[in-house]
N, C-alpha and C positions, 0 to 999 in steps of 0.2 A: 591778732594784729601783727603778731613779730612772726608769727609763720606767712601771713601776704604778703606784709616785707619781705622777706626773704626771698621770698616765691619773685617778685618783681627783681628784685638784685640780682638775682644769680643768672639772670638773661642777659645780664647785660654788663661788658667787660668794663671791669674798674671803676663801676658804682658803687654808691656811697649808703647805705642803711645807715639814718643817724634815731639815736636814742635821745631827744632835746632834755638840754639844761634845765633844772627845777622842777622834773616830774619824777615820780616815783613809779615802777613797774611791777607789779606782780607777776613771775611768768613760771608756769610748770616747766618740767621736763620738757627739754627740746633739742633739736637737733638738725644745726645749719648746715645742711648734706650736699656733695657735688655727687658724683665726679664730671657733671654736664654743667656745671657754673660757668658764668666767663671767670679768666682769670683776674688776678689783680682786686678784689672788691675789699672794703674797709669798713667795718663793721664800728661805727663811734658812739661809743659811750659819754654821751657829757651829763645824762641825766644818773639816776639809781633804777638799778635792777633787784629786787628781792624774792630769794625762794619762798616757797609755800612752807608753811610749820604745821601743816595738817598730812595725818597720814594718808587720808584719803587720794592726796595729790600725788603719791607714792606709790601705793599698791602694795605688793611684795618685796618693791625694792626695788632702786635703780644704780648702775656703777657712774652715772654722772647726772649732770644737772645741766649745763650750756653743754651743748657739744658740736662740736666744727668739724666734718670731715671730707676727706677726698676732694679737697679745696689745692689751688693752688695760686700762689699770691696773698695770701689771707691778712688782712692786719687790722687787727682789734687795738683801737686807740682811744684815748680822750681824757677828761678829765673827771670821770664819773667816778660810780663807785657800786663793786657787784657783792652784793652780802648773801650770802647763804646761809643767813641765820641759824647757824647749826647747834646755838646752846641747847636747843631742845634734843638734841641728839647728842650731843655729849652726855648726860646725866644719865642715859639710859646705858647701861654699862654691860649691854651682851656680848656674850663669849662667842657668837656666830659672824662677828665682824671682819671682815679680812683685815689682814692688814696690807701696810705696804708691801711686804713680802711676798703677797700672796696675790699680788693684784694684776695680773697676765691673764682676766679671766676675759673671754671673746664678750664685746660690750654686748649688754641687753638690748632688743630691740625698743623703740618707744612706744609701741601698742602695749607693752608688758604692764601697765599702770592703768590700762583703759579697760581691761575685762580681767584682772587677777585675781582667782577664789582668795587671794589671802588679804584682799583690799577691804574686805569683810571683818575678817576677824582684827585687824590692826586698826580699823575706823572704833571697831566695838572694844577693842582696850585701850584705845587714843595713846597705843603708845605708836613711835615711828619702828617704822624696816628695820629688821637686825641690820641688813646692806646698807651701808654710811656712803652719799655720795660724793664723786670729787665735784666742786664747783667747776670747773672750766676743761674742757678735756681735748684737746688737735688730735688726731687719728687720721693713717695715710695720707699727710700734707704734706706742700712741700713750700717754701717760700714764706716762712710764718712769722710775721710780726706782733708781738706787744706791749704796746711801751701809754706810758700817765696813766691808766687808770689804776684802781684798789681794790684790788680782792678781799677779803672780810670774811672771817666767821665760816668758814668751809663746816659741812658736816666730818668731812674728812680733809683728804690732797686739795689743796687750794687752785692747781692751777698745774696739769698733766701733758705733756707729748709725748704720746707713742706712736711709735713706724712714721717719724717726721724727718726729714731732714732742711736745711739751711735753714736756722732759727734763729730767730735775735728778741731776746727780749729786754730792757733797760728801760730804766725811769719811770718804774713804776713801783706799787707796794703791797704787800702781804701783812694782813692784821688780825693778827687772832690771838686771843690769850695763851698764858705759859702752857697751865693745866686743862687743854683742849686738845685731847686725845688722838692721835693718828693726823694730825692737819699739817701735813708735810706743807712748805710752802710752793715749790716747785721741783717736780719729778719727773724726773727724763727716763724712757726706758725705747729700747730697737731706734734709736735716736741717732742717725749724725750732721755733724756741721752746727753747733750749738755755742750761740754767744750769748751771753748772760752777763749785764754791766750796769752800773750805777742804778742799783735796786735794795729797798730797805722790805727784806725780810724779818717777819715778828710772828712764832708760831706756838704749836706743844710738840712738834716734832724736829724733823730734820728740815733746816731752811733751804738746800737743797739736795734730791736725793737721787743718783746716778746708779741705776740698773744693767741689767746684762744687754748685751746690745749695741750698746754707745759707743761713740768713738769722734775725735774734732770735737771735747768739748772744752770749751775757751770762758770762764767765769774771772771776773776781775770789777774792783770795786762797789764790793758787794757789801751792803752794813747785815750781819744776821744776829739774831737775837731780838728777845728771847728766843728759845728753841734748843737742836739738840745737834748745832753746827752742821757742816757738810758733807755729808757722808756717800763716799760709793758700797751699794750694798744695802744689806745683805747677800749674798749670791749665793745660788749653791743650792737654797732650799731643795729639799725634797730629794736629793742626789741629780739635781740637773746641770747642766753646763753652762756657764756662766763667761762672760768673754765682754773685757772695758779695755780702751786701749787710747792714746794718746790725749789722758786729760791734762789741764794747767787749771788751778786757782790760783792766783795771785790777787794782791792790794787790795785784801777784803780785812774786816774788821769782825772780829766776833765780842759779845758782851754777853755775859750770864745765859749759858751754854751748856750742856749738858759734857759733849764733847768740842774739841776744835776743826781739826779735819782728820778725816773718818775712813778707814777703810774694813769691811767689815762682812764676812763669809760664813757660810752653813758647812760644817762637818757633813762630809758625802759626793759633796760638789765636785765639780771637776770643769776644767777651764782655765782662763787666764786675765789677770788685772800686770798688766803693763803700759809703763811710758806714763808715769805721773807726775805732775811741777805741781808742789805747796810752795808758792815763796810770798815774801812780805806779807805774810799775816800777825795781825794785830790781835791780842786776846785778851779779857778781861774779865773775872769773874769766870771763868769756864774751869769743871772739873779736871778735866783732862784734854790738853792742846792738841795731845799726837798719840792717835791709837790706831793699831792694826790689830783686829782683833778676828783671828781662823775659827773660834771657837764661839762664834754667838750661837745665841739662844734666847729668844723670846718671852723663857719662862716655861714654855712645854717642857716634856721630857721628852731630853735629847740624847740620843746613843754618841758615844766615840767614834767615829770613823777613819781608816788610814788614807782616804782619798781628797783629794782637796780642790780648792780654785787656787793657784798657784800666782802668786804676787811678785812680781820683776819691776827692777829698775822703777823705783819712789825714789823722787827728790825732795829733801826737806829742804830750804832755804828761807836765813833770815826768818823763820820764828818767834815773837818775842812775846813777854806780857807778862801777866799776874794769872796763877791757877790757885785751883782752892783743893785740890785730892790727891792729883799724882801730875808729875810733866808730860811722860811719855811711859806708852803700853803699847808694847809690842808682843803679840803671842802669835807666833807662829804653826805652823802645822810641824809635828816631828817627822813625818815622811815626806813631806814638800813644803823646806824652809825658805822664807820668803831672800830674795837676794836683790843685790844690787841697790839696798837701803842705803843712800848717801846723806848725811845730814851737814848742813853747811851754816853759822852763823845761828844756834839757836839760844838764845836766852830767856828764861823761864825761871820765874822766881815764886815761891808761893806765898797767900796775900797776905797772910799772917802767919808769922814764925812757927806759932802751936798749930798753926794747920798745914806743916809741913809733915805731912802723915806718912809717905809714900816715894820711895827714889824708884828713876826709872827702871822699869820692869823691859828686858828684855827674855823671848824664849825665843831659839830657834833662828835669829835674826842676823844676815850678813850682807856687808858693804863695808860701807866706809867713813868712819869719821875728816872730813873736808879741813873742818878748825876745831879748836876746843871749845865745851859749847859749857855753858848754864844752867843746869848742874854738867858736873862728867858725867856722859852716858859710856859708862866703859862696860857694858853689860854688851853691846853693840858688838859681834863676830868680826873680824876683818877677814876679808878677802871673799872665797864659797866656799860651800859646805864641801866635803870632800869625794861625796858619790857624784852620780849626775843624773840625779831624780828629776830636778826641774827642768833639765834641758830635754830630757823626755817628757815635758809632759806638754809642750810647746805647739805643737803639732793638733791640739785637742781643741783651736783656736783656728 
C-alpha cells in the first residue's frame, strides 16, 4: 500500500501521501526513491508507523528502515508517531554491529531481504540481523523538512541525513530509553545547511551526532536528555580524513547526560574541526559539560598515533549548570594541539560537594580565557603553541 502511494506521489509536484489519524501500519523496509519525483511532496504522518520484530522481515540485515532518497522538497510532517521497536534488538548484544563510527557504508539495496541465504539461518535462530537499522534515513536530498511527528525505539540512529543539504528539522521528538544501545537521535554526516530547533531529544546515545562532511550547522533550542549530549565526532576512524566546519549550538538544555557538548576524534586521522559556537547551554545532571577528547576509543584496541583531525577556533560561551564527574576535559593531540579554545562566562558547579572528584583536565590546549570562569580553568594554555604544526596541517581540508 505505501509503496502505490508513493508510486502515485512522486508524479505529481507537491502532493501529499497522508498516513490517516488512528490507524496503525505495519510496514517492512522501504524506500521513498526519486531522483524522477516531482518536487516539493509531503509525506504526513498523523497515523502510527511500526517496524517488523521478526527477522524474517530482515534478512541479513538492513542499514535502514524508512528511507527517502534523491528527493527534493521532501517534508515528512504530522502528528504521528514512527516506532521501530527496536527492544528486540537491543537485547541481542553482537559485536558485528557497526556503530556510528563506522556507519559511511553505501546503503543496501532493498531486494537484499527478499532472497538473502542468511534470511534462513536468522528466521531458524529467531534472533534479528547483527546490522541494527536506522529508523528514518535522507540520502542525496535537498530541501528536507521534518517537523510534529515522534520517532520511537530506533533499532539504532533514530533519524539520519547523509549527502543532504538545506535541512530543517524542529518541533518534533526522539524517544527511546537511556540503556538503548547506538540510538543516536539525529546524525548528520556529508551534510550542509542544517537547522535543528525546538526539538526534545531522549536516547542511549548521542542526541545529536555531527560527522565528517558538515558544515552550516545551526542547532538551537534543543531539550537533549537522556543520552550522551551533542557530539561532533568521532572523526578520524581508521586514519581517514575527517573535515567539520562552521557549527553553532546555542540555547539548548541538557539533563542526565553522559557528556555536554562533545568534540571528539580517532588517533590516525587527519583533517579539521573549525569555527565552532557552544553558547547558552544549560546542563544538568551531566558527567562532563565540556570535553574535547583526540584520544577516543570505543573500547577496541587502539594504537598511539602522531597524526590527528586538528581542532581550531571552539568557542565556549555562557556554560553553566550542575555536573556530576569533571567540568571540562580537554585532551589534546601532542603533535596537533587544538588552538584557539576561547572560553567565555562558564559556571559549573558540581551536584554534590563529595562528588566533586575531578578539576578541569587540560592537555595540549591553547586560547584564551575571555572572563574568569567556575571553577578556574587555569590548566587552559594562553596564546599558541610555539611550532606551527596546525597551521600546516590546514590545507588537509
Amino acid at each position: 500500500a505505501f509503496e502505490a502511494a508513493w508510486a502515485s506521489a512522486c508524479k505529481v509536484e507537491a502532493s501529499t501521501l497522508v498516513v490517516p489519524s488512528g490507524s496503525v501500519y505495519l510496514v517492512k523496509p522501504i524506500s521513498f526513491s526519486g531522483p524522477n519525483c516531482g518536487s516539493n511532496i509531503i509525506f504526513q504522518v498523523d497515523g502510527k508507523i511500526i517496524a517488523p520484530t521478526s527477522p524474517g522481515a530482515w534478512g541479513s540485515g538492513l542499514l535502514q528502515w524508512l528511507e527517502f532518497t534523491k528527493l527534493t522538497g521532501i517534508t515528512v510532517k504530522g502528528k504521528g508517531v514512527i516506532d521501530g521497536q527496536g527492544s528486540v534488538w537491543w537485547s541481542d548484544s553482537s559485536t558485528e554491529n557497526p556503530t556510528e563510527e563506522s556507519e559511511s557504508v553505501s546503503p543496501l539495496k532493498d531486494s537484499t531481504y527478499e532472497s538473502s541465504p542468511a534470511l534462513v539461518s536468522s528466521e531458524a535462530t529467531g534472533k534479528m540481523p547483527s546490522t541494527k537499522p536506522t529508523a528514518i534515513r535522507f540520502y542525496g536530498s535537498s530541501d528536507v523538512t521534518v517537523t510534529g511527528i515522534t520517532i520511537q525505539n530506533s533499532p539504532q540512529t533514530h533519524l539520519k541525513f547523509d549527502d543532504c543539504t538545506a535541512v530543517q528539522v524542529f518541533g518534533m521528538t526522539v524517544l527511546s530509553p537511556s540503556d538503548s544501545p547506538n540510538t543516536d537521535g539525529i546524525h548528520l554526516q556529508n551534510s550542509q545547511d542544517v537547522v535543528i530547533h525546538n526539538t526534545n531529544v531522549a536516547c542511549g546515545d548521542d542526541c545529536v551526532s555531527i560527522q565528517t562532511g558538515c558544515s552550516g550547522i545551526f542547532i538551537h533550542n534543543m531539550n537533549c536528555g537522556p543520552g550522551h549530549g551533542i557530539s561532533i565526532g568521532g572523526l578520524g576512524r581508521g586514519n581517514t580524513r575527517a573535515c567539520v566546519s562552521n557549527v553553532t549550538i546555542r540555547d539548548t538544555t541538557m539533563h542526565n547526560t553522559l557528556t555536554g557538548v562533545r568534540i571528539k576524534t580517532w588517533q590516525g586521522g587527519s583533517g579539521l574541526v573549525q569555527g565552532v559556537m557552544f553558547s547558552n547551554i544549560q546542563v544538568s545532571e551531566v558527567e562532563t559539560p565540556i570535553m574535547i577528547d583526540q584520544f577516543y576509543c570505543d573500547g577496541s584496541k587502539c594504537q598511539n598515533k602522531t597524526s590527528a583531525v586538528a581542532v581550531s577556533g571552539i568557542s565556549y560561551q555562557n556554560i553553566r549548570g550542575a555536573y556530576t564527574l569533571k567540568p571540562v576535559h580537554f585532551a589534546c593531540s601532542a603533535s596537533l594541539p587544538c588552538t584557539g579554545v576561547t572560553l567565555n562566562t562558564i559556571n559549573l558547579t558540581p551536584i554534590q560537594e563529595k562528588n566533586h572528584l575531578y578539576e578541569p583536565f587540560c592537555w595540549q590546549t591553547y586560547g584564551e580565557l575571555q572572563t574568569t570562569t567556575t571553577p578556574p580553568i587555569n590548566c587552559l594554555q594562553i596564546g599558541k603553541p610555539s611550532n606551527n604544526q596546525v597551521q600546516n596541517s590546514n590545507g588537509s581540508c
